[in-house]
C-alpha positions as CSV (number, residue, x, y, z in Angstrom):
1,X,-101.1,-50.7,23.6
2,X,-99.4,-47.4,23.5
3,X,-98.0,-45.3,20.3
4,X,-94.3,-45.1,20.1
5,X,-93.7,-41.2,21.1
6,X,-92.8,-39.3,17.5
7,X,-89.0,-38.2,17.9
8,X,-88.3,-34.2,17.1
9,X,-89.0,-33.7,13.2
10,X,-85.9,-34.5,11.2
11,X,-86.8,-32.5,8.1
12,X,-83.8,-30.7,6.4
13,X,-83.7,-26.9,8.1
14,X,-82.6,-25.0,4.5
15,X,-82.8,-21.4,5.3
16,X,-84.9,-19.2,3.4
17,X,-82.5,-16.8,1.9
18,X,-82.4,-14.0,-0.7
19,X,-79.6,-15.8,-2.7
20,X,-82.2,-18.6,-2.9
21,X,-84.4,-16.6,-5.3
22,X,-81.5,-15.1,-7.1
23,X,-80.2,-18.9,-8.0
24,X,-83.6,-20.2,-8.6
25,X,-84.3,-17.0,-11.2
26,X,-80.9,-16.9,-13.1
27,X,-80.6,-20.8,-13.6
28,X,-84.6,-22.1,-13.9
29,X,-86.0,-19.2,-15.4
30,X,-82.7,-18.0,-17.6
31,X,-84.6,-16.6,-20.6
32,X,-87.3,-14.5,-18.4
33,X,-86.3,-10.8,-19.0
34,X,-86.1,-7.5,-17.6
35,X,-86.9,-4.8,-19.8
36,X,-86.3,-1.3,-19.0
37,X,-87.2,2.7,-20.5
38,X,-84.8,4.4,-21.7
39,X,-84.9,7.9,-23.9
40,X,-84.8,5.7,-27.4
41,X,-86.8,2.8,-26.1
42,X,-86.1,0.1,-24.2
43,X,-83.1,-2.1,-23.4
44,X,-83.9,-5.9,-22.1
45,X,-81.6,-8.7,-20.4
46,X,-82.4,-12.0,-19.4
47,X,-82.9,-13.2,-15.4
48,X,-79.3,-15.1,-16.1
49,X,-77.6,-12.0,-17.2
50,X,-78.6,-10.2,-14.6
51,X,-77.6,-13.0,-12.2
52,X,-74.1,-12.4,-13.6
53,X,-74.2,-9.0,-13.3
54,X,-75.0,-9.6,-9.5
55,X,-72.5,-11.7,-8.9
56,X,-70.1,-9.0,-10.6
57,X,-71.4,-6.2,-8.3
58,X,-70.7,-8.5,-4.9
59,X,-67.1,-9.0,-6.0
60,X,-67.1,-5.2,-6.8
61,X,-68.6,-4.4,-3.5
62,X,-66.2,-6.7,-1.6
63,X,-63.2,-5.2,-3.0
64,X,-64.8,-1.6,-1.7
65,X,-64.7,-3.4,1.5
66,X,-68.5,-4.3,2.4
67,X,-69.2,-6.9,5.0
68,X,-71.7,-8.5,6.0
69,X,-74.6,-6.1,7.5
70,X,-73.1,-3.2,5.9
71,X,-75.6,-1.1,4.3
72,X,-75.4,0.0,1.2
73,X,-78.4,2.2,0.0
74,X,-79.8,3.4,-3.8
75,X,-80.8,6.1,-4.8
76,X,-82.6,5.4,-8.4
77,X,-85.4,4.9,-10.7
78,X,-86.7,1.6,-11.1
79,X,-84.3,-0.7,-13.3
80,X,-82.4,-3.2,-14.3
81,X,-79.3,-2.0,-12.4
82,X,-81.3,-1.1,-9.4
83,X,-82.8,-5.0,-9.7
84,X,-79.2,-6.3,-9.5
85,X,-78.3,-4.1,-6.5
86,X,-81.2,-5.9,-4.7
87,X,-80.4,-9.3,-5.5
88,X,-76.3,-8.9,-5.2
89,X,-76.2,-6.7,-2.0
90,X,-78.7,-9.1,0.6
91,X,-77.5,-12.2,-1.3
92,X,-73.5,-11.3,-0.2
93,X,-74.9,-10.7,3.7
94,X,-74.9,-6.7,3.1
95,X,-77.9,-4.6,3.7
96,X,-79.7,-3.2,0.6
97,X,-81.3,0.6,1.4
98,X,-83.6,2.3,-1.3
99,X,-83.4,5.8,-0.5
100,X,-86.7,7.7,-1.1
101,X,-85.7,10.0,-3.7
102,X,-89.1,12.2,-3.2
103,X,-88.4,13.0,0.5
104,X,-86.5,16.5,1.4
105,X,-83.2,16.5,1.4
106,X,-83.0,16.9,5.3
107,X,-84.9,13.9,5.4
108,X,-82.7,11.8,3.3
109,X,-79.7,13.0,5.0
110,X,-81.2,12.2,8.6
111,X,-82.0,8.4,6.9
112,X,-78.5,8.4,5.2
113,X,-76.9,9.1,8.7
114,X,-79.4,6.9,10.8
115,X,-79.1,3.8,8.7
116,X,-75.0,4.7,8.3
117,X,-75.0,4.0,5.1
118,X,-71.3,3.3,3.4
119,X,-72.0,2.8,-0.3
120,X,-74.6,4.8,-2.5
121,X,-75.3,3.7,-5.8
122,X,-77.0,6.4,-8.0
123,X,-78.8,6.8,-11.2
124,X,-76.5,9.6,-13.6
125,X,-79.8,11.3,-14.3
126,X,-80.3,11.8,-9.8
127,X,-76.2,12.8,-9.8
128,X,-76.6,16.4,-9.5
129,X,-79.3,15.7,-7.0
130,X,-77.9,13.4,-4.6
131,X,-74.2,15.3,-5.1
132,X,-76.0,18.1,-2.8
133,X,-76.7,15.5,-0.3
134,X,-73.4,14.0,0.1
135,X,-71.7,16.8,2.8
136,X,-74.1,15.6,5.1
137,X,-73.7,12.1,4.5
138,X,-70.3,11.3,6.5
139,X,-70.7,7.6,6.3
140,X,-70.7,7.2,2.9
141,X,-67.2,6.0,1.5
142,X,-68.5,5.2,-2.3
143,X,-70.8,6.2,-4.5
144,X,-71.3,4.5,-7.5
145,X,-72.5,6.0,-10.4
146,X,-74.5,3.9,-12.9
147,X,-75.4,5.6,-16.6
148,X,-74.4,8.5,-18.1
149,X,-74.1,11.4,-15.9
150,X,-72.5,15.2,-16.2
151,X,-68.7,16.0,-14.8
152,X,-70.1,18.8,-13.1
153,X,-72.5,16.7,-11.3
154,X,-69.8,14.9,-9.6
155,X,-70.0,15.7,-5.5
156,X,-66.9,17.3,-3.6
157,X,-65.8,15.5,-0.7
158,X,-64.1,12.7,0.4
159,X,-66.5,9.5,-1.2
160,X,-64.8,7.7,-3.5
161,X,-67.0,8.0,-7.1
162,X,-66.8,5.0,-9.4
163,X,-68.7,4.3,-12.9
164,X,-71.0,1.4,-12.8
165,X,-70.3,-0.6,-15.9
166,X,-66.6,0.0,-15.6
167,X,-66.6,-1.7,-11.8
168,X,-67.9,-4.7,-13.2
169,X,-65.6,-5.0,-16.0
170,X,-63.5,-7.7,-16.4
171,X,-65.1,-9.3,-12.6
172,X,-65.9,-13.2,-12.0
173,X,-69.5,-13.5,-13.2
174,X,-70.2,-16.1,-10.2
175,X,-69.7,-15.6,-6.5
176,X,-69.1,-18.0,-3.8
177,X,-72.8,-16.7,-2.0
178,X,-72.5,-17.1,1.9
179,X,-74.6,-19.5,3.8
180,X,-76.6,-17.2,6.1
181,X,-78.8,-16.9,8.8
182,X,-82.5,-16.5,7.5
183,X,-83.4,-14.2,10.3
184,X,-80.5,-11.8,9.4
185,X,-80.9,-8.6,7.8
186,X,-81.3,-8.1,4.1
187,X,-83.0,-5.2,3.4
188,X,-84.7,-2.0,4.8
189,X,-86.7,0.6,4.5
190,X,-88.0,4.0,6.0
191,X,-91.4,5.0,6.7
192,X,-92.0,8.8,4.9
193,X,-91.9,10.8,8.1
194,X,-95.2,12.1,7.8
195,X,-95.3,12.6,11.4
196,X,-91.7,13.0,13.1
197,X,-88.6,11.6,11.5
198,X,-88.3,8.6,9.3
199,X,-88.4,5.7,10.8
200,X,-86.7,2.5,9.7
201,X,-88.1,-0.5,8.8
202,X,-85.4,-3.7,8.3
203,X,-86.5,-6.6,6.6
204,X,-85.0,-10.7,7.5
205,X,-83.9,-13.0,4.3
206,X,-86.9,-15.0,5.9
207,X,-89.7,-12.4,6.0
208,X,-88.8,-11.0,2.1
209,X,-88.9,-14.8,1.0
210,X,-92.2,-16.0,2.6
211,X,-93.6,-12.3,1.3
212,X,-92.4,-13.5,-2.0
213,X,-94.7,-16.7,-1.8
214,X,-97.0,-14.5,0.1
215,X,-97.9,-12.6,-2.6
216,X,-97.8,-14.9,-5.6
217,X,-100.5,-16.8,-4.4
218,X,-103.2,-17.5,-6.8
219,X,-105.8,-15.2,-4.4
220,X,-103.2,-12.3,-4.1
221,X,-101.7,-11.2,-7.3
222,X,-101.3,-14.7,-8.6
223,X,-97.7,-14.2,-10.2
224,X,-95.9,-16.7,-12.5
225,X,-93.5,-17.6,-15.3
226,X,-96.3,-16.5,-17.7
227,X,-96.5,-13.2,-16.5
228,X,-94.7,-9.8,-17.4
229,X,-95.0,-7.2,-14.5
230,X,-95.0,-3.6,-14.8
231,X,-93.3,-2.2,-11.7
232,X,-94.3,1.1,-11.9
233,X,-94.5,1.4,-8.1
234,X,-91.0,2.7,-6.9
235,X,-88.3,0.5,-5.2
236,X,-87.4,2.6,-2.4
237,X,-91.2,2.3,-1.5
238,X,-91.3,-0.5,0.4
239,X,-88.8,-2.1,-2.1
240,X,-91.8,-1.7,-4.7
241,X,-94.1,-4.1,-2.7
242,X,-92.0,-7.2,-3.2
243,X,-92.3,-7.7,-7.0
244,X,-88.8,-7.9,-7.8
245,X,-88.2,-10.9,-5.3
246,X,-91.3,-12.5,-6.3
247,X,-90.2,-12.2,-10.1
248,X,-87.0,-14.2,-9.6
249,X,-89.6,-16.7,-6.9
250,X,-91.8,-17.3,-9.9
251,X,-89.9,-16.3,-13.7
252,X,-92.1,-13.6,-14.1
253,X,-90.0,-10.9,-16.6
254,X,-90.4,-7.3,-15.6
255,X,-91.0,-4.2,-17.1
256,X,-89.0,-0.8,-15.4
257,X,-90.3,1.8,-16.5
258,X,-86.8,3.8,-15.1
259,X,-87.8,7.8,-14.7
260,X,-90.6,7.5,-17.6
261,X,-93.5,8.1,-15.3
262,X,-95.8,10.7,-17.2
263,X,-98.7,9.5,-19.0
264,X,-97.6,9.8,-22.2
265,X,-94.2,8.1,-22.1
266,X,-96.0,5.3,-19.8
267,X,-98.1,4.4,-22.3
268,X,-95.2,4.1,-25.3
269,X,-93.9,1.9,-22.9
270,X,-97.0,-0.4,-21.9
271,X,-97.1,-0.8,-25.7
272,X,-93.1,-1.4,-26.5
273,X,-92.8,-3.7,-23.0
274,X,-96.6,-5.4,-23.2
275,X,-96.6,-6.1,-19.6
276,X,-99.7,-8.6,-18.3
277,X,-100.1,-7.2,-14.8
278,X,-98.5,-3.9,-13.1
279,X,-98.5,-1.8,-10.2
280,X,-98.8,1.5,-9.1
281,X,-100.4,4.1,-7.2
282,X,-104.0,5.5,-7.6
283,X,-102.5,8.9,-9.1
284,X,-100.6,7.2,-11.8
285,X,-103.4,4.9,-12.6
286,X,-105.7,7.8,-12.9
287,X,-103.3,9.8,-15.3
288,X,-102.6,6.5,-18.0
289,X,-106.4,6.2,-17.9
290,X,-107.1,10.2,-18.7
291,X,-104.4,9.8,-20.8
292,X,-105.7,6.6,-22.9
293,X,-109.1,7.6,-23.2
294,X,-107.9,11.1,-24.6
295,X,-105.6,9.3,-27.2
296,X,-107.4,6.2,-28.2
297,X,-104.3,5.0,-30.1
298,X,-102.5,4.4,-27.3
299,X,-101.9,0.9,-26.8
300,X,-102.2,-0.8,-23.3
301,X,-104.3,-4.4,-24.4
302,X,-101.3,-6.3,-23.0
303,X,-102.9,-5.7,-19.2
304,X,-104.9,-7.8,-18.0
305,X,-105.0,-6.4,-14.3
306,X,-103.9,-4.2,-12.2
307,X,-103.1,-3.8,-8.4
308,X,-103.4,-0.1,-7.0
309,X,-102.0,0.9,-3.2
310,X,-100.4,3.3,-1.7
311,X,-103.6,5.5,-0.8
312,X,-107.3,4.7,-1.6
313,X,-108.6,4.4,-4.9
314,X,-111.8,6.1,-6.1
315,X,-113.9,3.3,-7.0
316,X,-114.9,5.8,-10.4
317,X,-111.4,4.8,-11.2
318,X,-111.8,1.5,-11.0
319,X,-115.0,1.7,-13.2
320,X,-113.0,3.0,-15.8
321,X,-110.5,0.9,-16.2
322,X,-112.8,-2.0,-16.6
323,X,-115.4,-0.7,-18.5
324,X,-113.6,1.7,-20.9
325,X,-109.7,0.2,-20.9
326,X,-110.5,-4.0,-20.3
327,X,-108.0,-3.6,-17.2
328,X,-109.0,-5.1,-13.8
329,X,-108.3,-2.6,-11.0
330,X,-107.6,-4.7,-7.9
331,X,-107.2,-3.0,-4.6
332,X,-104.3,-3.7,-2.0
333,X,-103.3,-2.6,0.9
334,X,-100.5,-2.7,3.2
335,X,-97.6,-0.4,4.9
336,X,-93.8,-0.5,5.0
337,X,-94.0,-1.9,8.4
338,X,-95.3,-4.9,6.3
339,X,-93.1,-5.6,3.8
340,X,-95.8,-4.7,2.8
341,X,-98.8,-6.4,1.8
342,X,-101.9,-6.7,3.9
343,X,-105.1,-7.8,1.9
344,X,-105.8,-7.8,-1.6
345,X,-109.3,-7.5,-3.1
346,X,-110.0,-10.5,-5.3
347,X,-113.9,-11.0,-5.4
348,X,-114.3,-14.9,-3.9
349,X,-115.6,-17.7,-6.0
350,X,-119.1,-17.0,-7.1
351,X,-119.3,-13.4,-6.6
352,X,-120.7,-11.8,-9.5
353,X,-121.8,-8.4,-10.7
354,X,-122.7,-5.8,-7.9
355,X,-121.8,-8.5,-5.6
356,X,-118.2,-8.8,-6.6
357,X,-118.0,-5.0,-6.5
358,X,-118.4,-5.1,-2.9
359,X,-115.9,-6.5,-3.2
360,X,-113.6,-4.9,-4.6
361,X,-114.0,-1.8,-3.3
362,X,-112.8,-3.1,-0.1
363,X,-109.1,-3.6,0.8
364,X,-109.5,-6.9,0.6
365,X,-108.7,-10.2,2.3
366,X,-105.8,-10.8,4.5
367,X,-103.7,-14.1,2.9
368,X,-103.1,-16.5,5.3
369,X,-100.1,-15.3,7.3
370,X,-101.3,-12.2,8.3
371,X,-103.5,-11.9,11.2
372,X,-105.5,-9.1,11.8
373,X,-107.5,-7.7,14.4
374,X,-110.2,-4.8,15.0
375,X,-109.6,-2.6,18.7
376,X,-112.2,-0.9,19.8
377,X,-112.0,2.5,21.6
378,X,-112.3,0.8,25.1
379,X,-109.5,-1.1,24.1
380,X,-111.5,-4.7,23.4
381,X,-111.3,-6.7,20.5
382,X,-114.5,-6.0,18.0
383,X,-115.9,-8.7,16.2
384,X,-115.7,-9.3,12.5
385,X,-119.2,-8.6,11.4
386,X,-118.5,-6.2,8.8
387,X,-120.4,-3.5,11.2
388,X,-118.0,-3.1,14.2
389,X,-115.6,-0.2,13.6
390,X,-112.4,0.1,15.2
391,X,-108.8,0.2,14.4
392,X,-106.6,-2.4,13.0
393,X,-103.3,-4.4,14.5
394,X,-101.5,-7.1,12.5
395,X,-99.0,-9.6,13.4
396,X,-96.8,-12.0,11.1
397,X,-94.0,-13.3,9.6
398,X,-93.4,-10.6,7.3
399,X,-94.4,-7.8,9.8
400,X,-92.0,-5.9,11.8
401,X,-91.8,-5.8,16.1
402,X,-90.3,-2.9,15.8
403,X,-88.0,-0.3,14.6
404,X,-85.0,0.4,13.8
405,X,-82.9,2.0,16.8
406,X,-86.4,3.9,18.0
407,X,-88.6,2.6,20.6
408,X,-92.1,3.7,19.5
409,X,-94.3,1.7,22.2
410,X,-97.1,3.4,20.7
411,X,-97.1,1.7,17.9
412,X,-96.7,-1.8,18.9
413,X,-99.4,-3.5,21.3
414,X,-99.1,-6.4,23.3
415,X,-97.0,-8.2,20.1
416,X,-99.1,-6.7,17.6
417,X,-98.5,-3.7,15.1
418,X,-100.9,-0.5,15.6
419,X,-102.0,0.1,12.2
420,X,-103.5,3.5,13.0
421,X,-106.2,2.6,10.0
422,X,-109.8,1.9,11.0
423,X,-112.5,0.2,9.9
424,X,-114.7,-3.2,9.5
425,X,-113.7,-6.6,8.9
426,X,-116.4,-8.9,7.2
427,X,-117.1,-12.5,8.6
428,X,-115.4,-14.1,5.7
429,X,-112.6,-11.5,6.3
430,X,-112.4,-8.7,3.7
431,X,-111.1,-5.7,5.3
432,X,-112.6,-2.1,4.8
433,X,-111.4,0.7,5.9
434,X,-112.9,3.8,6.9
435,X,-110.0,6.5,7.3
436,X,-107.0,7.0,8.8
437,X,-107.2,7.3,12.8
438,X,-105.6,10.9,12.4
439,X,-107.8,11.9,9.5
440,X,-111.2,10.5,11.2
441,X,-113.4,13.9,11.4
442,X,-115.3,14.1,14.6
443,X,-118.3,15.9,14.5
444,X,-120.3,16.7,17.3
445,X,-119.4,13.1,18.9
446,X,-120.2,11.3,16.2
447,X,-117.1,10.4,12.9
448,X,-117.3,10.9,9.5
449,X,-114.9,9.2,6.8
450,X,-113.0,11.8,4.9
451,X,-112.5,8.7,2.5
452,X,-115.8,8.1,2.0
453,X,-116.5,11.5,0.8
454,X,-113.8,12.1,-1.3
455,X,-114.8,8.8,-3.3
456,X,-118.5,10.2,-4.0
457,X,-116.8,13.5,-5.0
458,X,-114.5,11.7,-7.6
459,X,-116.9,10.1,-9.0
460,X,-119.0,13.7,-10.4
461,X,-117.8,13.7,-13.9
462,X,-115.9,17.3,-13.8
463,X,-113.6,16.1,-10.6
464,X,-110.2,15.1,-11.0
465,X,-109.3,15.1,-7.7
466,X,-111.0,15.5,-4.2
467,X,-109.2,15.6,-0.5
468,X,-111.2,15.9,2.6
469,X,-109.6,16.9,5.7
470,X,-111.4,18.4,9.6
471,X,-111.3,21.6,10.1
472,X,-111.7,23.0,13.2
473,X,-115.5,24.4,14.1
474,X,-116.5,26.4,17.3
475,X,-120.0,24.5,17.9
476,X,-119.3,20.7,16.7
477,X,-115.5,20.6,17.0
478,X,-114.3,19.3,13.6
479,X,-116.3,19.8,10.3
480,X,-115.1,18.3,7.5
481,X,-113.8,20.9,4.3
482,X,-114.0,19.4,1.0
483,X,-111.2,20.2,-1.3
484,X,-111.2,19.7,-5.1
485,X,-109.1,19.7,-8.5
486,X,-111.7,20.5,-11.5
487,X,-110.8,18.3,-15.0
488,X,-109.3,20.5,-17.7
489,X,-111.6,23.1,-19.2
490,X,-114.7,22.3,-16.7
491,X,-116.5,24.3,-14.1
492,X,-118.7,23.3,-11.5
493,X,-120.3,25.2,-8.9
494,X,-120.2,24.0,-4.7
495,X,-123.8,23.7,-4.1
496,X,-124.0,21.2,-7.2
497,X,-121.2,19.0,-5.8
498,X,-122.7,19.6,-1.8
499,X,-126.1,18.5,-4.1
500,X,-124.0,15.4,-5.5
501,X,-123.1,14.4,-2.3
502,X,-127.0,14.6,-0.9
503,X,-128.4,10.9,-0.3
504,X,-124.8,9.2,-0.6
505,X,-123.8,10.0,2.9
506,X,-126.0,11.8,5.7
507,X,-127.0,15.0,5.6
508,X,-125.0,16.2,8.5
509,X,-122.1,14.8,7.4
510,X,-122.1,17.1,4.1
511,X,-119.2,20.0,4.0
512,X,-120.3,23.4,4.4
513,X,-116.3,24.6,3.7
514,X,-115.2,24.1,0.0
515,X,-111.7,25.2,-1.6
516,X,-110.7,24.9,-5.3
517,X,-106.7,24.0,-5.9
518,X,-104.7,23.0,-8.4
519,X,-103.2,20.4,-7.4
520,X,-103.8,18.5,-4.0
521,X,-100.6,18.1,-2.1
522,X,-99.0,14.8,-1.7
523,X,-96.8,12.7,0.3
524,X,-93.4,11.5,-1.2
525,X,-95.5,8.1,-2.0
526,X,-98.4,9.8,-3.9
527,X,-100.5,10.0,-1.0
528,X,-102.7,13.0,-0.3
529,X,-101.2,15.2,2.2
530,X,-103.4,15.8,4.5
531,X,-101.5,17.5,7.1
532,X,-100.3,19.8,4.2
533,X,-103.7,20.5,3.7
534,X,-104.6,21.6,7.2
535,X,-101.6,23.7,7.9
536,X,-102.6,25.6,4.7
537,X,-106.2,26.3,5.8
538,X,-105.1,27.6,9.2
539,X,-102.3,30.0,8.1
540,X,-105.3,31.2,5.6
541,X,-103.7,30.2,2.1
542,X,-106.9,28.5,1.1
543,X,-109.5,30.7,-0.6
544,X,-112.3,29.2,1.3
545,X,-116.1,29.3,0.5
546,X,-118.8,28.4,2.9
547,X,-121.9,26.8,1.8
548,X,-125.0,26.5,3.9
C-alpha cells in the first residue's frame, strides 16, 4: 500500500521584518534600557521608549516625504537617537545609511551621491563637519540635527535643517508599520574604499533578521535578556556588527558609549553603564587594557567577555585581558559584505588550557548558515584539514551576491563571495587565517604571513604596536619590513626584536628592513593601513634600517 503524497507545506509564511524586532523589543522586553555617554554621565531610556520615539521619527519622516526605499543615511556616534533611526527608518520601508564618519570627505560625498541619499540625520557635535559636505551632496533635502549644536555650524544651501527633539514633539507615538516584503531593502552599507571607491553593500529585512538569530546563538556571542552590551564598535561599520537588532531580538539593554572613545572616558563609562559583554576593535581593546592596568582603580568587573574584529588581534592581547583584567577576549571575524559575521572563536566542549587556546587564537567557527570554502591557486577546492592553505569564499543568507549598482565579477565566483582572506580550515571547522591575499609577502616562491609576524612582535613586552608589509627586493622579489610603535618611555634595539622573532617563524622568513613610527596608519575601521604603509616606504618617508 502506497503513502498518501504530502500536499505543499501549509505553514503560515510571516515575513521576517525589521518592525518584527522593533515590536518584539518595545512590548516584551519594555523595561530593557539603552544607556548612553554624555559629557556629565550618562542618560538611559527603556526599549519601549525608544519604540515610541521610533514611531515618532516615521511620522516625522513621512511628513518630510520619505517613501518606501528612500534612503535616509546618519551620520553619528553610537546612541540612543542613532538606535531609533535604525529601527524607525527600515521598519516604515525606507533605507537606513550609516555614513562612515572616518572616511575623507571625497569619499563620503561619492557614497552620499551613489546611495542618493535624501535625509541626513546628524549628531550636533559632527555639524560643523558634515555642514562642509553638504554642497556636494545634491540629493539631500533634510538634515536633521539631533543634540545641541553651534548656529555657525548650520550648512548653506538649499537642505531643509530641522532640530531632532522638536520634530518629534507633539507626534503619534505609534505608527501603522507596513507589511513588507522580507527580501526588500532595509539597510546598507559601504565597504571603506581601501582599493577604489566605496562600494555599497544593501542589506534585506530577511538577512538582518536571521543575522540577528545568527549571532545570538549560544556558540556565537550567546546574547540575551540578561545581558548588557557595550557597543563600542561603530554603527556605520557594518551597522556595528548587528548588535542593535539582536538587542531588540533578545532584550539585551545597551550601552553607547556616543563619541567617548578614549581610554579614560571608556572606562568611567564601563563602570557608570556595567555592561556584561561588548565589542570593539583590537586598538580600542588594547588602549582600555593599557589604560586599566596603569590605573588599577578603574573599574571594568562588570565584563564578562568580549568579542574583538575588525583586524587581527595579537593573541598578547588576549592574554592580558584574561589573565590580568578577568575579561574573555573572543575573536570574530567577518566583512561588510556579511552583514557581517563569519566565525567566532568559542573553544568547543572539552577544550581546556593550551588546547582551548588554539582555539581561540583562530577566527573561529562558521555558525550554521554560513558556508565556507578554501580555493586553491589552481582554482580547486582544498580540503579542510587544517593544513591546506588557500583563500576563502562564503555563501549565505546573510551574505551579499553583489553590489550595489557595480558589477565587480571579481569578487563573486560561481555564486560564492571571494573573500580575498587566506588560510586553513580545521576538520571540525575553525577557520584560521593567514593574511590578506594582497598583503601575502612572497619570497623567493615561497609566502610568508605578515600576520603571523606582527603577532610574535606584539607580544615582546616594549611593543605597542607592529605592522608588517612586502617590500620590494631585487633577488627574492618581496621581503617582508617590519614596522613598530615602542610603549611609552621604552627602547629596544632591531637585532633584539629580529632575535625575538628567531625560532617563532623560520629563519628566512625574518625582516632584514625595520622602521620605528609613531603611530601605524589606519583604515577608517581601525585597521592597519597597509597600503599607507607601502606608499610611504617607496616615496622614502620611512627612516629605514637594514639588519643582516
Amino acid at each position: 500500500m502506497s503513502s498518501r503524497p504530502l500536499v505543499p507545506s501549509t505553514m503560515q509564511n510571516t515575513q521576517l521584518l525589521v518592525r518584527r524586532l522593533l515590536e518584539n523589543g518595545a512590548r516584551l522586553h519594555s523595561d530593557s534600557e539603552v544607556i548612553t555617554a554624555t559629557d556629565d554621565g550618562t542618560r538611559s531610556a527603556s526599549f519601549a521608549r525608544v519604540g515610541r520615539n521610533a514611531a515618532r521619527l516615521a511620522h516625522a519622516l513621512t511628513d518630510l516625504g520619505v517613501r518606501p526605499g528612500d534612503r535616509v543615511a546618519t551620520f553619528m556616534w553610537n546612541n540612543q537617537e542613532h538606535l531609533e533611526a535604525y529601527l524607525a527608518v527600515p521598519a516604515m520601508g525606507a533605507v537606513i545609511h550609516p555614513l562612515n564618519i572616518r572616511l575623507f570627505p571625497e569619499q563620503l560625498t561619492y557614497i552620499a551621491h551613489h546611495a542618493e541619499d535624501t535625509v541626513v540625520i546628524v549628531d550636533g557635535s559632527l555639524l560643523k563637519a558634515f555642514a562642509a559636505l553638504v554642497p556636494d551632496m545634491p540629493t539631500v533635502r533634510h538634515i536633521i540635527v539631533s543634540g545641541e549644536a553651534p548656529a555657525s555650524a548650520l550648512p548653506d544651501g538649499p537642505a531643509h535643517v530641522h532640530d531632532y527633539g522638536r520634530l518629534l514633539e507633539n507626534r503619534p507615538d505609534s505608527y501603522d508599520w507596513p507589511d513588507l516584503d522580507e527580501n526588500q531593502a532595509a539597510g546598507m552599507c559601504y565597504t571603506s574604499g581601501t582599493t577604489g571607491n566605496p562600494k555599497g553593500v544593501v542589506y534585506s529585512h530577511r538577512s538582518l533578521y536571521l543575522h540577528s538569530l545568527g549571532i545570538s546563538l549560544p556558540d556565537v556571542m550567546d546574547i540575551s535578556a540578561r545581558d548588557r552590551l557595550l557597543v563600542i564598535v561603530p554603527q556605520f561599520h557594518a551597522q556595528a556588527w548587528g548588535l542593535p537588532y539582536a538587542a531588540f531580538l533578545t532584550g539585551a539593554s545597551l550601552a553607547m558609549p556616543d563619541r567617548f572613545l578614549a581610554p579614560a572616558p571608556l572606562a568611567g563609562f564601563i563602570a557608570a553603564s556595567r555592561p556584561t559583554k561588548g565589542c570593539g576593535v583590537p586598538t580600542v581593546w588594547q588602549g582600555l587594557a593599557n589604560h586599566v592596568l596603569e590605573h588599577p582603580e578603574a573599574d571594568v568587573s562588570s565584563l564578562q567577555e568580549a568579542v574583538v574584529g575588525g583586524s587581527s588581534c595579537p593573541p598578547s592581547l588576549m592574554r592580558t585581558f584574561e589573565d590580568s583584567l578577568g575579561i574573555r577576549l573572543l575573536h570574530v571575524w567577518g566583512m561588510t559584505e556579511m552583514s557581517p559575521l563569519g566565525t567566532l572563536a568559542r573553544p568547543p566542549e572539552g577544550a581546556e588550557g593550551e588546547d582551548a587556546w588554539r582555539y581561540r587564537l583562530s577566527q573561529g567557527r562558521f555558525p550554521a548558515p554560513v558556508e565556507a570554502r578554501l580555493i586553491g591557486q589552481d582554482g580547486a577546492v582544498l580540503p579542510w584539514d587544517g593544513k591546506s592553505v588557500g583563500e576563502l569564499e562564503v555563501r549565505g543568507p546573510w551574505i551579499t551576491g553583489s553590489y550595489y549598482l557595480d558589477n565587480d565579477p571579481e569578487k563573486f565566483h560561481d555564486g560564492w563571495l571571494r573573500t580575498g582572506d587566506v588560510g586553513m580550515i580545521s576538520a571540525d571547522g575553525f577557520l584560521t587565517l593567514t593574511d590578506r591575499a594582497k598583503d601575502v609577502i612572497k619570497s623567493g616562491g615561497e609566502w610568508i604571513s605578515s600576520v603571523e609576524l606582527e603577532n610574535h612582535l606584539m607580544a615582546h613586552p616594549d611593543v605597542a604596536e607592529a605592522c608588517v608589509v612586502g617590500v620590494p627586493d631585487d633577488k627574492w622579489g618581496e621581503r617582508p619590513l617590519a614596522t613598530v610603535v615602542l610603549r611609552d618611555g621604552r627602547t629596544v634595539a632591531y637585532t633584539e626584536l629580529r632575535g625575538f622573532l628567531a625560532g617563532k617563524v623560520a629563519a628566512w622568513q625574518l625582516p632584514e628592513r625595520w622602521a620605528l613610527v609613531h603611530e601605524v596608519p589606519k583604515t577608517s575601521v581601525g585597521k592597519f593601513d597597509k597600503k599607507t604603509l607601502r606608499r610611504q616606504y617607496a616615496d622614502g618617508e620611512l627612516k629605514t634600517d637594514v639588519i643582516a
